[in-house]
C-alpha positions in Angstrom: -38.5 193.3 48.1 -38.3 192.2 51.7 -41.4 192.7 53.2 -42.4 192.7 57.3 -46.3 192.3 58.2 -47.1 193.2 62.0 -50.3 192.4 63.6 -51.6 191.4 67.3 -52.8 187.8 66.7 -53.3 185.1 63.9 -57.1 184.8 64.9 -59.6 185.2 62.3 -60.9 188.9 61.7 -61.0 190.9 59.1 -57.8 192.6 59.3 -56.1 188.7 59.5 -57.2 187.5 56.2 -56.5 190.3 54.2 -53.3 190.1 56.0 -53.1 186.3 54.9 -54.1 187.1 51.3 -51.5 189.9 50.9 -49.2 188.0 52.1 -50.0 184.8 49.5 -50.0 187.4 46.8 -46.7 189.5 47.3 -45.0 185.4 48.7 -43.6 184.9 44.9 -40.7 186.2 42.5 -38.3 188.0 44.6 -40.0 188.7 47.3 -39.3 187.9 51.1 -42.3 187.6 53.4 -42.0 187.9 57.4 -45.3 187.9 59.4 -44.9 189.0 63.2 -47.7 188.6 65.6 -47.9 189.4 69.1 -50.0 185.8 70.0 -50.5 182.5 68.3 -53.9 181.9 66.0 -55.6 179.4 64.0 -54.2 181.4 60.9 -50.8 180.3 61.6 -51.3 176.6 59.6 -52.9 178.8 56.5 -49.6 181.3 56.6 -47.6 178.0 57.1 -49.1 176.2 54.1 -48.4 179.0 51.6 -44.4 178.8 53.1 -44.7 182.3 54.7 -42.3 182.7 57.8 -44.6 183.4 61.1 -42.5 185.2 63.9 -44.2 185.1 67.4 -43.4 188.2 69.6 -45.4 186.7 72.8 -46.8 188.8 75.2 -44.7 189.3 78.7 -43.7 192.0 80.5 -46.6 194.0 78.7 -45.2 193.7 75.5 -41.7 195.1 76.3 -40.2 191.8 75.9 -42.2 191.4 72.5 -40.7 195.2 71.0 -37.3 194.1 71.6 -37.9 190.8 69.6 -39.4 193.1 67.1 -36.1 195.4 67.0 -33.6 192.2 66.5 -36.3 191.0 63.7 -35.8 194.5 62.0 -32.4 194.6 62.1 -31.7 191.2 61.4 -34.3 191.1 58.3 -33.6 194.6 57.4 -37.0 195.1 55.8 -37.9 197.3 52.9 -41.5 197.9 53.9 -43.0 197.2 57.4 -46.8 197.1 57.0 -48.9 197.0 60.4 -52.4 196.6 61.2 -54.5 197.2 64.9 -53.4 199.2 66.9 -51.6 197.3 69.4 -49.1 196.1 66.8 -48.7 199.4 64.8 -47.6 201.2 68.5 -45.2 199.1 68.8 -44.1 198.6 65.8 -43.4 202.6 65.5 -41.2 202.2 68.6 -39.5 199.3 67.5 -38.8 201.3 64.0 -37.2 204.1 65.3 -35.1 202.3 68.0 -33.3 199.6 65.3 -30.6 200.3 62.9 -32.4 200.2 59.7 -34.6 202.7 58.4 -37.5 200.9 56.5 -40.8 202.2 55.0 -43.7 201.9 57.8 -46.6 201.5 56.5 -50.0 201.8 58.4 -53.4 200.3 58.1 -56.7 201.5 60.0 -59.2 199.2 60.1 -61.4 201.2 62.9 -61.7 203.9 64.7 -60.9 202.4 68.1 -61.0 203.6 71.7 -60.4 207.2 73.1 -57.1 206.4 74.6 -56.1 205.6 71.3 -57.6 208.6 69.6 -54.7 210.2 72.0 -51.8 208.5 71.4 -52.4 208.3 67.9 -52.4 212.1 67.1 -48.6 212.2 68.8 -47.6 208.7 66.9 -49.2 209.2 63.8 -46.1 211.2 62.3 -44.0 207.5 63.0 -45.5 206.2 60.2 -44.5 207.0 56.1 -47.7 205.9 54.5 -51.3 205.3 56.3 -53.8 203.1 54.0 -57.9 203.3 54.9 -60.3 200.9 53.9 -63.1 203.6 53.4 -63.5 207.4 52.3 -65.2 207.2 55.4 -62.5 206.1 57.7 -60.2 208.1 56.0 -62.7 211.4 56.7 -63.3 210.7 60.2 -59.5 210.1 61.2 -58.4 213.5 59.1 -61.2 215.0 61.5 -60.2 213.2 64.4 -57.0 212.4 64.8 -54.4 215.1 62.2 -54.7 216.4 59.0 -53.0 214.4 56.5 -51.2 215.9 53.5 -52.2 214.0 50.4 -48.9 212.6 49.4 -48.9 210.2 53.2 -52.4 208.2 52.9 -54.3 206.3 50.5 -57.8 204.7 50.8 -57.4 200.8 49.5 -60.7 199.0 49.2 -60.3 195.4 50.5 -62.8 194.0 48.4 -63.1 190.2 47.8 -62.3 187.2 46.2 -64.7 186.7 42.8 -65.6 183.5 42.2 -68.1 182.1 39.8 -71.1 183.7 39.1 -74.4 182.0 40.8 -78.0 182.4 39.5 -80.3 183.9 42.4 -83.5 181.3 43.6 -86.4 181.3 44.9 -86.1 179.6 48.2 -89.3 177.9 49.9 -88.4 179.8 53.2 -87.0 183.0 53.3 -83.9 182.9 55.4 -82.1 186.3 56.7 -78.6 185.0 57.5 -75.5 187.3 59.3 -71.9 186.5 59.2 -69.8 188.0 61.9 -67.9 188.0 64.9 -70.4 188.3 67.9 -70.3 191.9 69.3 -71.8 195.0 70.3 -70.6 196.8 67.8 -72.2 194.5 65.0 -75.7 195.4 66.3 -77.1 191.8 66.1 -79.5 193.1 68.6 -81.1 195.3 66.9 -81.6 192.3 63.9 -83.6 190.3 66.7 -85.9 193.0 68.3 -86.7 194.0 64.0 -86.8 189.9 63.9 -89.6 190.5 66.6 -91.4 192.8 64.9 -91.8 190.8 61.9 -92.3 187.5 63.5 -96.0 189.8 65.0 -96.4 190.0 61.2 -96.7 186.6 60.5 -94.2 186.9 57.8 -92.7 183.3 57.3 -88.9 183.6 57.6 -85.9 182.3 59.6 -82.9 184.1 60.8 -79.7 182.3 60.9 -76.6 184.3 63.2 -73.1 183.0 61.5 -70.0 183.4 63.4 -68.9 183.2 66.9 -67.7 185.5 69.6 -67.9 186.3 73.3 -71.5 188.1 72.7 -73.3 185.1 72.1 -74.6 183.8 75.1 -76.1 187.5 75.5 -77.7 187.6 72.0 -79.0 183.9 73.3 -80.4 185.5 76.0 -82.2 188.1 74.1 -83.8 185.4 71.9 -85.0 183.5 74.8 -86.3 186.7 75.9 -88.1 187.8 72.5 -89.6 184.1 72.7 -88.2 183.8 68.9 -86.2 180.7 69.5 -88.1 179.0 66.5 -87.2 181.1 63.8 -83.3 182.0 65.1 -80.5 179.5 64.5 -77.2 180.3 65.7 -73.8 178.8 63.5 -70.7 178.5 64.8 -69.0 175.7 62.1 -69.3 177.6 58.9 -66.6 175.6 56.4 -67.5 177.5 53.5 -68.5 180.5 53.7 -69.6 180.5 50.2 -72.0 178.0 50.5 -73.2 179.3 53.9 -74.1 182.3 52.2 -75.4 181.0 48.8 -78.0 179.2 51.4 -79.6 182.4 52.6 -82.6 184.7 51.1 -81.3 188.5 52.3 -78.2 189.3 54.1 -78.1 191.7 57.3 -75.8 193.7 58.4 -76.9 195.8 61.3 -73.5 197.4 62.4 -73.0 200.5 65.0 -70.3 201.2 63.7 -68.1 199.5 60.4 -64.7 200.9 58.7 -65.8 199.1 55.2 -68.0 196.2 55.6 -66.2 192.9 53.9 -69.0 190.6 54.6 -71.3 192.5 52.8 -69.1 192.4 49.8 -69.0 188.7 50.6 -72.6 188.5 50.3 -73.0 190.8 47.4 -70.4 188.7 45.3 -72.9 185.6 46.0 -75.8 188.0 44.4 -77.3 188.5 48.3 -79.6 191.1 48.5 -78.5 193.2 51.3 -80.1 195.2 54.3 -77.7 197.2 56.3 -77.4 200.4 58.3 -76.0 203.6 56.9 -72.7 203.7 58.6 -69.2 203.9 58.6 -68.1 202.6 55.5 -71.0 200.9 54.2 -72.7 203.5 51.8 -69.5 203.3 49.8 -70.4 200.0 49.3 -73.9 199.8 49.1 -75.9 202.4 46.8 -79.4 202.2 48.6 -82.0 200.5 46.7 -79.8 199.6 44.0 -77.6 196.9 45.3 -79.3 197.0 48.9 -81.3 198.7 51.2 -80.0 201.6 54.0 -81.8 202.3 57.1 -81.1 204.0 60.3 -78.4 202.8 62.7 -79.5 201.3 66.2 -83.5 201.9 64.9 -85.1 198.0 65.0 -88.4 199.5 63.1 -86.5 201.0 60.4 -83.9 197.7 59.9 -88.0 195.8 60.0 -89.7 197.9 57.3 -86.1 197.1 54.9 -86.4 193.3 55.9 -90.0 193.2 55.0 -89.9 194.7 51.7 -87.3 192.1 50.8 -89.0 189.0 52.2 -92.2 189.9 50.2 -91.0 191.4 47.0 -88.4 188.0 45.6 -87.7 189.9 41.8 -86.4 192.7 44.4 -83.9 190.6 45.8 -83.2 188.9 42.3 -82.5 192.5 41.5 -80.8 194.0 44.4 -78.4 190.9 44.4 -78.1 191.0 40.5 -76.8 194.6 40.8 -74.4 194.2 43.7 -72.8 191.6 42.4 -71.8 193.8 39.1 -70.9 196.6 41.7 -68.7 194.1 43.4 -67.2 193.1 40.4 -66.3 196.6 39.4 -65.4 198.3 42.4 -64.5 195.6 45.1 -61.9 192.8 43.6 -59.6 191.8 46.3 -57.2 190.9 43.2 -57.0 194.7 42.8 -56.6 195.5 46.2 -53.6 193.4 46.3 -52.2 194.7 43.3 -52.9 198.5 44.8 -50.8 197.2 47.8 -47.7 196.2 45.8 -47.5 199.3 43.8 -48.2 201.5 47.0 -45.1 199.5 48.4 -42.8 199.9 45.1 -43.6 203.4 44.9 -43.0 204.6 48.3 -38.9 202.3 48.1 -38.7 203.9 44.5 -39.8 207.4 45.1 -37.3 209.3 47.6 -38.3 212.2 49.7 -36.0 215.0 50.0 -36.5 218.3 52.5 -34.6 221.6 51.6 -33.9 224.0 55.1 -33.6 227.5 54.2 -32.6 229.9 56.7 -33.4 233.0 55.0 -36.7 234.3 52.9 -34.4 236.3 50.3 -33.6 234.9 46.5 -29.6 235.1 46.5 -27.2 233.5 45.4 -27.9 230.2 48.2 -31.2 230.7 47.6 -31.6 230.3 44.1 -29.1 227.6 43.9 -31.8 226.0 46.1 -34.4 226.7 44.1 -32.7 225.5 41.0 -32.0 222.2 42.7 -35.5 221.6 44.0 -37.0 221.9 40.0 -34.7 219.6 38.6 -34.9 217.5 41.2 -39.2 217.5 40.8 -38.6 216.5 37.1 -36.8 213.4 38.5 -39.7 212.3 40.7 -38.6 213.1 43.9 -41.0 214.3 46.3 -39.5 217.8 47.4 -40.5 220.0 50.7 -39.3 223.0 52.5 -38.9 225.0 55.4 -37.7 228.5 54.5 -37.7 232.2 56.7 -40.5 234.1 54.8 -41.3 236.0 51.5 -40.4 236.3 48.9 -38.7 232.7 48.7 -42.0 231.1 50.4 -44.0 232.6 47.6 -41.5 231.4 45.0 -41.6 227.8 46.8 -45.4 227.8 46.7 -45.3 228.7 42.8 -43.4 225.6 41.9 -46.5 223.6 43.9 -43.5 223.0 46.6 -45.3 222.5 50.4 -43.5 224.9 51.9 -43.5 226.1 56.2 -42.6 229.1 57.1 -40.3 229.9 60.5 -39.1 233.2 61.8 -35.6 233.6 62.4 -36.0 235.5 65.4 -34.7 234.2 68.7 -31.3 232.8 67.2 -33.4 230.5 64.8 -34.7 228.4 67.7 -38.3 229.3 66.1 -36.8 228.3 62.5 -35.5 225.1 64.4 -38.7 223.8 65.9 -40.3 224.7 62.7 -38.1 222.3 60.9 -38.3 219.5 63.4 -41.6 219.5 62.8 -41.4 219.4 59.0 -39.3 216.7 59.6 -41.4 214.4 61.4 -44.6 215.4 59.2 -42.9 215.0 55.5 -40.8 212.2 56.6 -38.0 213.0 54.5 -35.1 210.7 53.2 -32.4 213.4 53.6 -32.2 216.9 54.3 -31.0 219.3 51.9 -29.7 222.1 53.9 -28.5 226.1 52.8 -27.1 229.1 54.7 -25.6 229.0 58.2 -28.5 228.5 61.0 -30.4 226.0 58.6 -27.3 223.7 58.2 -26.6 224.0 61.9 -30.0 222.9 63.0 -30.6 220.6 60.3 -27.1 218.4 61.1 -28.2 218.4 64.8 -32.5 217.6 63.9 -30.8 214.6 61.6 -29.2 213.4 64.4 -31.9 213.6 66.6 -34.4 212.1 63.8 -31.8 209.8 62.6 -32.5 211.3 58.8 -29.3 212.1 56.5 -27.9 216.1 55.8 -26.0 217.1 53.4 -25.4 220.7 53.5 -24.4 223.4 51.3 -21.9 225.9 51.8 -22.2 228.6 49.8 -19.6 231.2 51.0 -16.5 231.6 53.3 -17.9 230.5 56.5 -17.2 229.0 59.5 -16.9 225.1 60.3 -19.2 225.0 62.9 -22.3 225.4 61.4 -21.4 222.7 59.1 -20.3 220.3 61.6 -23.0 217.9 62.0 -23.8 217.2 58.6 -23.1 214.2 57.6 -21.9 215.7 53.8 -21.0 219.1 53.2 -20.9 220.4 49.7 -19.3 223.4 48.7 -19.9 225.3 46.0 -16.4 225.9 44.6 -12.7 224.8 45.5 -12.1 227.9 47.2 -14.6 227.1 50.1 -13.6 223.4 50.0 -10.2 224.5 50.7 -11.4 227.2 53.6 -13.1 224.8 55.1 -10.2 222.7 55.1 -7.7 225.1 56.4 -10.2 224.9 60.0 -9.3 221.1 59.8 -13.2 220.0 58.0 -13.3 216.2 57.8 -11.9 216.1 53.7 -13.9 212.8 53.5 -16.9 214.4 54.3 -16.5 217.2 51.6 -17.0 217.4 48.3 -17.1 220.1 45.3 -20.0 220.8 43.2 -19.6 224.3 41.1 -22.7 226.5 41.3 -24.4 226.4 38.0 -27.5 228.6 36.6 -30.5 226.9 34.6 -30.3 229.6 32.0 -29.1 229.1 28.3 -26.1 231.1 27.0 -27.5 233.9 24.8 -24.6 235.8 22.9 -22.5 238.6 22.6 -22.8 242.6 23.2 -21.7 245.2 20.7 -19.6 248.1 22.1 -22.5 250.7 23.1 -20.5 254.2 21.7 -22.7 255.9 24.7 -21.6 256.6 28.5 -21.8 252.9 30.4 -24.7 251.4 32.5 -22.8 249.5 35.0 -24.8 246.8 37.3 -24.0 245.5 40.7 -26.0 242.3 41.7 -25.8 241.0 45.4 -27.1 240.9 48.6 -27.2 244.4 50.1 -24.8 243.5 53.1 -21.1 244.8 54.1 -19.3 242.2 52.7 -20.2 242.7 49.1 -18.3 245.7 49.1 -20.9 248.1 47.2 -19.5 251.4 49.8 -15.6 250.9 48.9 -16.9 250.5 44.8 -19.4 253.6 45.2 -16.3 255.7 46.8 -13.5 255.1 44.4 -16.1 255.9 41.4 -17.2 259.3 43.0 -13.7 260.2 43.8 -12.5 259.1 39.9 -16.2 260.4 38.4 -14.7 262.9 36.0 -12.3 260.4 34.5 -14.5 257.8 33.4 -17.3 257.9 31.3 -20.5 256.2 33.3 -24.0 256.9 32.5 -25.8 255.1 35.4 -25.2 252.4 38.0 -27.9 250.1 38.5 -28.1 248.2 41.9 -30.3 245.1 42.3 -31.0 243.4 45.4 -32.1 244.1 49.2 -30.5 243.6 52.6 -29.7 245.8 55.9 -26.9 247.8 54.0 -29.8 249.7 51.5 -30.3 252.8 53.9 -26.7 253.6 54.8 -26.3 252.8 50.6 -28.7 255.4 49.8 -27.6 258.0 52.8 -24.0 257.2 51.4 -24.6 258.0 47.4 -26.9 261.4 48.6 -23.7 262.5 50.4 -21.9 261.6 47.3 -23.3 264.5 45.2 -21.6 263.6 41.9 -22.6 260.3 41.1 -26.5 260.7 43.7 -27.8 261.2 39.9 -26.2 258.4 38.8 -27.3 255.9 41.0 -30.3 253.5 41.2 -31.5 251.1 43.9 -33.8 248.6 42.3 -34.5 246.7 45.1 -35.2 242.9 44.8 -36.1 242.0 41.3 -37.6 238.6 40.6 -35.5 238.5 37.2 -32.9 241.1 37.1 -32.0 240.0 33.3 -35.2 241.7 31.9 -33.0 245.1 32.6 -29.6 243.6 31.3 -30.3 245.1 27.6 -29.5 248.8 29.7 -26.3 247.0 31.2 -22.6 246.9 29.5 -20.5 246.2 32.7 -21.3 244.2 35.5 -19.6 245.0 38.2 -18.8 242.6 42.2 -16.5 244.6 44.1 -17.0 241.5 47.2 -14.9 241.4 49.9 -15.6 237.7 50.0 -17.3 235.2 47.5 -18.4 231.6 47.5 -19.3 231.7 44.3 -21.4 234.2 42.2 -24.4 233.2 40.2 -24.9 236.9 39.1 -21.5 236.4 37.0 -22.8 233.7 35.6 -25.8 235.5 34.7 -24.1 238.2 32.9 -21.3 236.2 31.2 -24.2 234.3 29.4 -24.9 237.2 28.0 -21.9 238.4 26.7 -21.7 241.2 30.1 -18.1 241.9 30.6 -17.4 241.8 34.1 -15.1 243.8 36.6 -15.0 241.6 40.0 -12.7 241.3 42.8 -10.0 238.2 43.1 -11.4 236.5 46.0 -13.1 233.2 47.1 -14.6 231.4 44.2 -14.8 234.2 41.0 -11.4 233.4 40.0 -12.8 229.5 39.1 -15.5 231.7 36.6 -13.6 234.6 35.4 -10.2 234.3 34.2 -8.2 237.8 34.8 -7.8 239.8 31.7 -8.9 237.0 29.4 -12.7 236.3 30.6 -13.3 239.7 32.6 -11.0 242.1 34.7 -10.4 241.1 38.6 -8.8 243.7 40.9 -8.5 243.9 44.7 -11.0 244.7 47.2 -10.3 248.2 48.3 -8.5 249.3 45.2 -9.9 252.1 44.0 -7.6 253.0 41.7 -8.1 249.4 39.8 -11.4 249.6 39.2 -11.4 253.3 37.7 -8.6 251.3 35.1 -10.6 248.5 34.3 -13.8 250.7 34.1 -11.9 252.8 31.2 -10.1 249.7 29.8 -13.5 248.7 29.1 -14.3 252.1 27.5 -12.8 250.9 24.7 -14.2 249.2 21.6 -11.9 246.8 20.8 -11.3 245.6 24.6 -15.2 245.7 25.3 -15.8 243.1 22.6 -12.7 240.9 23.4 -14.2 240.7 26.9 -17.6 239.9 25.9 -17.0 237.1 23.5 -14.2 235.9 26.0 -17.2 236.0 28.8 -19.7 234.0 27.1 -17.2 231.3 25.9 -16.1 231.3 29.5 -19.8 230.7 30.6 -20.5 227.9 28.1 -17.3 226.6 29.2 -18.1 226.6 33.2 -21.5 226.6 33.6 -22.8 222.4 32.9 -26.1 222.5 34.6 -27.3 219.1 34.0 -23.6 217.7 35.5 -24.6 219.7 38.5 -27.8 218.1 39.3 -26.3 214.8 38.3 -23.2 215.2 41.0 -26.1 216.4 43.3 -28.7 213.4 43.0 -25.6 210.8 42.9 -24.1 212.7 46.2 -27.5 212.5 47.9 -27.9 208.9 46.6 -25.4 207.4 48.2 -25.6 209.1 51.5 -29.4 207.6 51.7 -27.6 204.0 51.1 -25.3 204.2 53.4 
């Protein structure tokens, strides 16, 4: 695994060392380390020793110089993951993603809640990134509230924890010192430690107060000392070498902070058994349970930070305690070893699981659609992460059943609504490829993968035009006969592959000839080109020579009023006939049915065949597109020509009789177990989507 880290500067900070010790954990077996950093930092030697390679960006031209660098490093390296941290960085790092040649994983870490302008840009950029890690429930909560609503499956919150060393036994010290360690700023509210300091020192309480770290607030904090007239009982430490024995030297550790994403120097302190007084902020109650393994009190409030301090310097079994206890909470809940272990399966989990994003340009459950749906399940059971874009009910309900996240789009205004909808989706689920179906949705699709340079492969489920298919960069049609439409409008052949529609549904059996007037089904789409008018026609005008108890017609679309007007003209079969309407499962009525019947004037090809035939249905269908590849004429089922009436009466009585209704249904589920390899389907699917995400 080949792994990019992005930052602003090697300087020491928070965000730099658990850079540096993620980056000495993952620096072994196969793994390839890069860290880029905008400047130069006394963390560059400790990278250096552990033989990681340190990239400098520099810093001219306001950083435009720096994101090109960052471009030629991408492509050049050709990173799996690219993991960022602060803000600077992480822009451009986002930029410098989408403008190179490979697509890697971004992965983004927040370590604070930053300035407004960045509250801004963030909410537009936040989508460039696949994967956002928080230190904190806290951080996590207030950037979800802040900045966008994040779907489950694109953040994780990632304790940093710390390193655990050795177990050390609490003393007694002769002078109760109240130590800090921290970078010297506003937000770390050392202020408000030397007015409480102030407070106290009225007291008389013997105690010292020792300021660790360094930083540009320091001459102001020396200022205020002067200005307290505490200078006796404050010491300020820039040199610490050890921060483990700094620490094991003081009584009670503060930690005053305005504001703090998760608090690492006070797990610091807790792992050296410190009793701890900080404010309830941020992340810090996550790490500290008051009274337990330290004491909370109110932000910016010196009194309230006081009474905490005091109770500490006079009570030394409470401090034995408090530090006792955070020590075992540390131990438990904040090992850096685990946060580094969280990080490498966060990084192999987001190259080994691949996103996929099906585009559905209709709200119906046809033939496309189910096909769709079929895919989407099986592909689930493999581990892919699957989302959707569809046109409506009941296909977003349906979706939203199989715990799918699903949008919604109308189709109105040429699909340009459907197509923002999707572009969206895009940039939110952050696909791998797009699994397109029907017209409008490949169309956009192809174009939107262009635009956000992610991979379509589109299927083509009927006899359609070229165009909508164009852009894709596969096209998949559902059986020879569309391949070989497609290639008769000049379709790139290299581009186009066959994989035959297959159902999820086992093969069943055969029928027994009924000895009873016939129940004939017609299942399809309720549109002109599946040819119900021409088939209702011929069987009024032939009614008295064949013997037909009822037709049964399942499904919906525009064609069901001029349908119904059409069979209430046609007085000798209006009895005969019965619109179902859309039906979830039209099998649950396929006990009533001995003939199913497809008089289409043009096919992709059927799933509603197959559904029959595995039940032993004979079928009567028309010899056009793909239902020749499924039903073999007079051998499998009966095919005829669209229009001909007079066919269709024949094959109607030639299944009238016993001996041919039987041959045809044991023919018709042979056929089915024959044609219909569902698992080979999925397989040709996954492999075809496969290598169009490594190319």
């Amino acid at each position: 695994m080949k792994i990019l880290y992005v930052i602003n500067a090697l300087t020491v900070g928070g965000a730099q060392i658990l850079l540096l010790d993620l980056a000495k954990y993952l620096n072994r077996d196969s793994n390839k380390i890069i860290v880029a950093a905008f400047r130069d930092g006394p963390l560059t030697q400790k990278f250096q020793k552990e033989n990681i390679e340190i990239k400098i960006l520099g810093e001219e031209l306001f950083d435009f110089v720096a994101c090109y660098r960052l471009i030629e490093l991408i492509n050049s390296f050709k990173p799996d993951i690219i993991h960022t941290h602060l803000f600077r960085a992480t822009a451009w790092a986002r930029f410098a993603k989408q403008l190179s040649k490979y697509d890697s994983k971004l992965i983004t870490t927040i370590h604070g809640t930053e300035s407004e302008a960045y509250h801004f840009v963030e909410k537009y950029m936040q989508t460039l990134s696949d994967y956002i890690v928080f230190p904190s429930k806290s951080l996590s909560d207030w950037y979800i509230n802040t900045i966008e609503q994040l779907s489950s499956d694109r953040f994780k919150i990632i304790y940093p924890g710390v390193v655990i060393n050795k177990a050390r036994e609490y003393e007694k010290q002769e002078k109760v010192i109240i130590g800090t360690l921290s970078r010297l700023h506003e937000v770390k509210g050392l202020d408000n430690l030397l007015k409480a300091a102030k407070i106290l020192y009225k007291k008389n309480l013997e105690f010292k107060i020792n300021i660790g770290g360094g930083g540009k607030g320091k001459e102001k904090l020396f200022k205020q000392v002067k200005e307290l007239g505490i200078e006796e009982i404050c010491n300020f430490i820039d040199d610490i070498p050890s921060k483990a024995k700094y620490l094991e030297s003081l009584s009670i550790f503060a930690a005053p902070s305005r504001k703090e994403a998760f608090g690492i120097n006070i797990c610091e302190a807790m792992e050296r058994s410190l009793p701890v007084a900080a404010t309830k902020v941020g992340g810090i109650p996550e790490v500290i349970e008051d009274n337990v393994t330290g004491i909370l009190s109110k932000p910016d409030n010196p009194e309230s930070l006081a009474q905490s301090l005091e109770l500490l310097i006079k009570d030394f079994e409470k401090r034995k305690k408090l530090g006792e206890n955070g020590r075992k909470r540390v131990e438990k809940l904040f090992n850096r070893e685990e946060a580094m272990r969280e990080h490498l399966e966060l990084y192999e989990s987001l190259i080994r699981t691949k996103k996929i994003h099906f585009a559905i340009s209709s709200r119906e459950l046809g033939g496309g659609e189910r096909l769709a749906i079929n895919l989407m399940q099986n592909l689930q059971k493999r581990g892919w992460i699957v989302t959707a874009t569809c046109a409506g009910n009941p296909l977003y309900s349906k979706l939203l059943s199989m715990n799918i996240k699903c949008s919604v789009a109308s189709m109105n205004l040429g699909g340009i609504m459907f197509a923002a909808k999707l572009l969206k989706d895009i940039k939110t689920f952050k696909p791998d490829i797009i699994s397109s179906h029907l017209n409008k949705a490949s169309l956009f699709s192809g174009i939107l993968g262009k635009i956000t340079k992610t991979k379509c492969i589109s299927h083509i489920h009927g006899l359609n035009k070229k165009i909508y298919y164009q852009f894709s960069d596969r096209q998949v049609a559902v059986s020879n006969a569309v391949k070989q439409h497609l290639l008769e409008q000049k379709a790139d052949e290299s581009s186009l592959i066959t994989i035959n529609n297959c159902i999820d549904k086992p093969a069943v059996g055969t029928r027994s000839f009924p000895n009873r007037p016939l129940n004939i089904s017609i299942t399809a789409k309720l549109h002109a080109n599946k040819g119900h008018e021409w088939a209702l026609k011929a069987i009024s005008e032939k009614i008295s020579q064949i013997k037909i108890n009822k037709i049964h017609i399942f499904g919906e679309g525009p064609e069901r009023q001029n349908l119904e007007n059409l069979c209430n003209n046609l007085n000798n079969i209006k009895d005969k006939v019965v619109f179902h309407g859309f039906v979830n499962d039209p099998s649950q009525y396929y006990d009533d049915i001995d003939i199913a019947l497809l008089p289409s004037l043009g096919e992709g090809i059927p799933l509603s065949l197959l559904e029959v035939m595995r039940l032993g249905i004979p079928c009567i269908a028309t010899n056009v597109g793909g239902i020749p590849e499924i039903i073999i004429n007079n051998e499998s089922g009966i095919l005829i020509e669209p229009n001909d009436g007079k066919a269709l009466v024949d094959a109607i009585n030639s299944l009238s009789q016993k001996e041919n209704y039987e041959k045809f249904s044991k023919n018709a589920f042979e056929r089915f177990k024959k044609v219909n390899n569902q698992d080979k389907m999925i397989d040709d699917f996954e492999n075809a989507v496969l290598d169009l995400i490594d190319k």
